[in-house]
N, C-alpha and C positions, 0 to 999 in steps of 0.2 A: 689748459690743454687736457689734462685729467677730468677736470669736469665736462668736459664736452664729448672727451669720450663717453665717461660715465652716462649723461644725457641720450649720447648714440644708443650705446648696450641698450639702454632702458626702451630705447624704440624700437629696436630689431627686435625685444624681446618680448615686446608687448605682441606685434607683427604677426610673431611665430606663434604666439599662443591663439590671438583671432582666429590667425589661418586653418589653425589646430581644431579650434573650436566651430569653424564654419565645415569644414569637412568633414566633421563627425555627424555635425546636422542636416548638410544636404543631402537633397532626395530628386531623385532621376527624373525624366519623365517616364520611364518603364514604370515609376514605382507609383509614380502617380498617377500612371492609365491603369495600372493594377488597383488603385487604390476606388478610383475611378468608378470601375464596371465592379467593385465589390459593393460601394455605396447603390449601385441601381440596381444591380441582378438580386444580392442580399437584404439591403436594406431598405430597396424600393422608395430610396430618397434622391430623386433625378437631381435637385436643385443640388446637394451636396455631390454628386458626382458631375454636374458641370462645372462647378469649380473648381475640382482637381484637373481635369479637363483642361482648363482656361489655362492654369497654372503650368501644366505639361507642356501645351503650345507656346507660352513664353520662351519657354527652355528649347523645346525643339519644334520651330515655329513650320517647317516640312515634314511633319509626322503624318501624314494622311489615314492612319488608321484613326489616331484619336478625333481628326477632322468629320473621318465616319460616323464614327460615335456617337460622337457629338451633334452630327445631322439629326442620328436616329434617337437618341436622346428631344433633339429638339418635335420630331414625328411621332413621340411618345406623348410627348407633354401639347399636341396641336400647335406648334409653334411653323405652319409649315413653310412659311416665307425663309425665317431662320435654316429650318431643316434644308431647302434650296439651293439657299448660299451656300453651304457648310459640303453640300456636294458638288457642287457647281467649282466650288473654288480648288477641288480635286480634280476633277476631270479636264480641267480649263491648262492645268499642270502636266495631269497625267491621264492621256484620256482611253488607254486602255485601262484604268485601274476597273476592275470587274466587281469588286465588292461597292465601291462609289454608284457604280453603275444600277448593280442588283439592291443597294439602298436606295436610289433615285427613283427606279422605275416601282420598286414596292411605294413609295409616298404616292407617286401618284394615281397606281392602281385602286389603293384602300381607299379612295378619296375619290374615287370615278371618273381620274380623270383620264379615261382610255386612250385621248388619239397623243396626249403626251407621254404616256407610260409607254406607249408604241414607238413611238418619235425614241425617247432614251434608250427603250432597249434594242431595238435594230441599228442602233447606231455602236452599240456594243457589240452584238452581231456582227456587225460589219467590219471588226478586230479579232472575236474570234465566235465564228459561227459555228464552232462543235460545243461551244459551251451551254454544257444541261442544264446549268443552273438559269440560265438566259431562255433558253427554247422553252423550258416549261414555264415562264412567264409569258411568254410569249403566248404559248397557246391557251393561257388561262386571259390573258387580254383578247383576244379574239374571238375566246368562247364566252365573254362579257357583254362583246360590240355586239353577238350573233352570227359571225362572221365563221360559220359550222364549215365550208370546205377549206377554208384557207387553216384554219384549226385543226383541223385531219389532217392536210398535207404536213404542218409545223411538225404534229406528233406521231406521224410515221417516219420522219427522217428521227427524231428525238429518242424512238423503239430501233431504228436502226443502226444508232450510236451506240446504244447500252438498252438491250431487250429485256434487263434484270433493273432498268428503275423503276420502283415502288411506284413513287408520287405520279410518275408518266402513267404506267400501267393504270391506277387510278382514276386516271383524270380521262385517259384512252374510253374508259368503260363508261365513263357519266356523257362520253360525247359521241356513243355508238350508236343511239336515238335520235340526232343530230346532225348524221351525213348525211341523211336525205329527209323530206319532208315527210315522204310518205310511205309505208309499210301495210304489204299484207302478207298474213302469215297463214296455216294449216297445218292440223297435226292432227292425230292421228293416236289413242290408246288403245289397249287391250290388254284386261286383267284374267288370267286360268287359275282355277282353286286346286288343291287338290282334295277337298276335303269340304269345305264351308256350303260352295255353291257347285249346282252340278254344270250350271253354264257359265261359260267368260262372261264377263263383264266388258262393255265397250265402248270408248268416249271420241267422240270427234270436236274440232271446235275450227272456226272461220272468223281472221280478226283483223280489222284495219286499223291502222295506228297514223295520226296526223301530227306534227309539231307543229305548233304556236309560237304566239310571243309568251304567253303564260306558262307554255307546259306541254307537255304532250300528251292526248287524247286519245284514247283506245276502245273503240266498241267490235262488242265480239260476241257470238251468236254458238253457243254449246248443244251438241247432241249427247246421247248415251243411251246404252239399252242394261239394263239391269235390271233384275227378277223378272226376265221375261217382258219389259213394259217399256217404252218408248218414252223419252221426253226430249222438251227443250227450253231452253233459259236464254233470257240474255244478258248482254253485262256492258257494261261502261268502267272503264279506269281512268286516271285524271292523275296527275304525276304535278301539281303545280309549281312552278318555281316561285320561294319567298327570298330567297337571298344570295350571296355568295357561298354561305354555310347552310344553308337549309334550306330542303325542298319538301313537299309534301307528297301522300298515296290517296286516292279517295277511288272508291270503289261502290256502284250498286248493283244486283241484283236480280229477276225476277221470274217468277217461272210456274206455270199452272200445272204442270206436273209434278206436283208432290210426291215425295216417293222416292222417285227418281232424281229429282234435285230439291234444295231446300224452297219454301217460296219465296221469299227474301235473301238476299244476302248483303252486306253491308262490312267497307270498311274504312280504316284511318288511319294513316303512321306520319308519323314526323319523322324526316331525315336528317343528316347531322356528318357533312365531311369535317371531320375534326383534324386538328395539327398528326402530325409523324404519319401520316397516311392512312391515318384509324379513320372510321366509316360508323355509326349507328343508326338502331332505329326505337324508337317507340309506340305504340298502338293498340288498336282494337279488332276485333271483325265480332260480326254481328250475323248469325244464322237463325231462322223459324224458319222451320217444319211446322208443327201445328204446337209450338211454344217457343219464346225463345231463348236463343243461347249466347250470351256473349264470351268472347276469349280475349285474353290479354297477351302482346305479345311484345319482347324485345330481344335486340339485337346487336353482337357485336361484333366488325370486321376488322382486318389488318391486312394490309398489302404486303407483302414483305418480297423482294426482285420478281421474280416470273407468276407469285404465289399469291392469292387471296385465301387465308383463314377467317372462319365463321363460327361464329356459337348463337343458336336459337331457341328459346323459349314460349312455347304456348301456357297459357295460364286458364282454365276455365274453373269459376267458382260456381258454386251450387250452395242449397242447404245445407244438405247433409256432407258434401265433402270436396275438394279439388282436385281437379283431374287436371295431369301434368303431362307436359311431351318438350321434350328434348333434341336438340340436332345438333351435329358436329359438322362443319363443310372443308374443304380445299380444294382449292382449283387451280387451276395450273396454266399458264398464259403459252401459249405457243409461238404465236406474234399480237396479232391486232386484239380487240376485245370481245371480237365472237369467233375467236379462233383460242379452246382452250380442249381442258379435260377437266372434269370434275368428278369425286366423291361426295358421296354423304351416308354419314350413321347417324341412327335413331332411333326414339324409343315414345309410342303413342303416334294421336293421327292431328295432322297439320291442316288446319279450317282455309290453307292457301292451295292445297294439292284437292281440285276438283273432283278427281276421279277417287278419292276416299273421304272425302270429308261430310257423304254422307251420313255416314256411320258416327257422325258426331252430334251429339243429342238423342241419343238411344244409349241403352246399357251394355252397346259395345262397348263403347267410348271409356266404360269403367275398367275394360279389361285388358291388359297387358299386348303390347305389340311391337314390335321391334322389326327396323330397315335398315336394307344398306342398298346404297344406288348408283350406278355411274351415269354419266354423260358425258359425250360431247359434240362440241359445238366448231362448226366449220365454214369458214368463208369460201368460197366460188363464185368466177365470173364478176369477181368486183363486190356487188351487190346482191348476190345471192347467199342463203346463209342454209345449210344442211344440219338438224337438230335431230341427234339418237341419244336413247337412254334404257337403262333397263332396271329394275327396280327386284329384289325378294325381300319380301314383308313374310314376318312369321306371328300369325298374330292366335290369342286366343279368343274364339266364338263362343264358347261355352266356357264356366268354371271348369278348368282342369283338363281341359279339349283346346289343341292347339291344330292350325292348319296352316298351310305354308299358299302365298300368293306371289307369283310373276305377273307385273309390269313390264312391258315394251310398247315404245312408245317412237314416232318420226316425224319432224316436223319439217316446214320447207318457208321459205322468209324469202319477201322479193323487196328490196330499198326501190323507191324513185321520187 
């Protein structure tokens, strides 16, 4: 009897010590989804965070966030059958889940496959249709298909929910070229010296803009009178689309009025919608007068709620030295994306602002000049668009002789 006690004690006590020792070593599934997204986000080793993963679901086999994960994990690694399941097995459970949802319909977007990224997310929609994070998928899907009014519509109700989101605002403005096929536009400058020249200076220009399936095409026919002398140019712009992140600028040219315009002009930028709503560019332009001149330019933007911020750089190298110009921008959204206000400060002259850039390749161009500008830009009538702006340029014409210029300028935009 004693020994069988004894025998008992020894198993109860071995029991207690196990149990002792097993709870000191296990680990949650919190700790392993933690452990999880540290191995992917940190250590960029997916294979090692799907197995913490795998492990977690053992433990809590209704955890749908790490089933998320896990999808995306498998969307990371091309696995996208996997990826499928892994979301499919959440929504099948729980089919408001909105994050399953916004991983589902991003798999199938990146992968083109638009009429099912539609399919997943209107059906998310259809749970809860104020969600932002849904609509601006939505109208990134549609602006994929081509599908430019049902894409308008999505991102005016989406500016109507919340007229301070970035990525909306953003996306609003890459698809303003896009509600209708066809644009013609007019406007109208006028430069007074008070010092430089004894007459204004004055620019007209007339331009029709078509969308494609490539891109949208822009020819435009420029007037001007300065020093007394009449000219006119033409020009072609070319905005090509290469991808979901990158589009391209291409620009020429031409004009027998030397003088008054360059004979050539030439350009090229690469564009670049990057993550958190940033925007850039990189590029060229290309001006002869009777030599030529190249400029280099780049670009960075930020949407930030109602707001677009801007920084601009012209670069022009020569022999003997580099002549530089600088610009600061923000603009201010009102509603739609030709309904704003804008600023700009500066300093030097910009080979993209027609009505001065002839002064670029002559020994102006060496000498100090400084702007500030407002505009803005106004919808009416649906499709019509109202364009004012007014410019004071304080530039120096001579060493040590400074002269101040006004710019105003109207322009007038009909969509169809």
């Amino acid at each position: 009897m004693y020994a069988m006690n004894k025998h008992n004690a020894l198993i109860i006590c071995y029991l207690l010590i196990s149990f002792s020792i097993k709870a000191q070593t296990s680990i949650s599934a919190d700790d392993l989804f933690k452990n999880a997204r540290s191995a992917a986000f940190e250590e960029k080793n997916y294979d090692k965070a799907k197995q913490f993963a795998y492990e977690a679901l053992q433990i809590s086999p209704s955890y749908s966030d790490i089933e998320i994960f896990l999808g995306r994990l498998c969307t990371w690694n091309k696995q996208y059958d996997s990826a499928r399941y892994h979301f499919s097995k959440v929504l099948n459970t729980d089919s408001a889940n909105k994050d399953a949802s916004i991983a589902y319909t991003d798999l199938e977007y990146w992968n083109d496959n638009f009429a099912e990224a539609l399919r997943v997310c209107n059906l998310a929609l259809n749970i809860d249709s104020s969600s932002e994070e849904l609509l601006l998928r939505k109208v990134k899907i549609l602006n994929a298909e081509k599908n430019y009014k049902e894409a308008s519509i999505v991102i005016d109700k989406l500016l109507k929910i919340n007229k301070s989101n970035p990525a909306a605002i953003a996306l609003a403005n890459k698809l303003r070229d896009a509600r209708a096929v066809n644009k013609v536009s007019v406007s109208y400058d006028h430069s007074s010296f008070n010092k430089q020249f004894d007459k204004p200076w004055q620019f007209a220009n007339i331009s029709y803009s078509r969308l494609t399936k490539r891109g949208t095409i822009i020819a435009r026919i420029n007037y001007a009178n300065r020093f007394n002398t009449n000219g006119v140019q033409g020009e072609v712009d070319a905005y090509p689309h290469i991808s979901k992140t990158f589009y391209s600028y291409i620009n020429f040219g031409y004009s027998e009025d030397v003088g008054v315009f360059p004979k050539f002009r030439g350009g090229f930028s690469l564009y670049a919608n990057l993550p958190k709503s940033f925007e850039a560019e990189i590029g060229m332009r290309y001006l002869y007068f009777t030599s030529p001149t190249s400029i280099y330019t780049t670009y960075i933007g930020k949407y930030y709620k109602n707001f677009l911020f801007g920084a601009r750089t012209y670069i022009t190298p020569s022999n003997s030295s580099v002549s530089q110009s600088y610009s600061l921008s923000a603009r201010y959204y009102l509603k739609g994306a030709d309904d704003y206000i804008g600023l700009t400060a500066g300093s030097g002259i910009s080979p993209d602002d027609n009505n001065q850039n002839i002064q670029i390749g002559n020994k102006l161009n060496k000498l100090s000049s400084k702007k500030i500008s407002a505009n803005f830009d106004h919808t009416f009538l649906k499709r019509n668009i109202i364009s004012l702006s007014a410019s004071l340029i304080n530039q120096e014409y001579q060493p040590s002789l400074k002269g101040n210029q006004v710019d105003t300028s109207i322009g007038l935009s009909h969509r169809f």
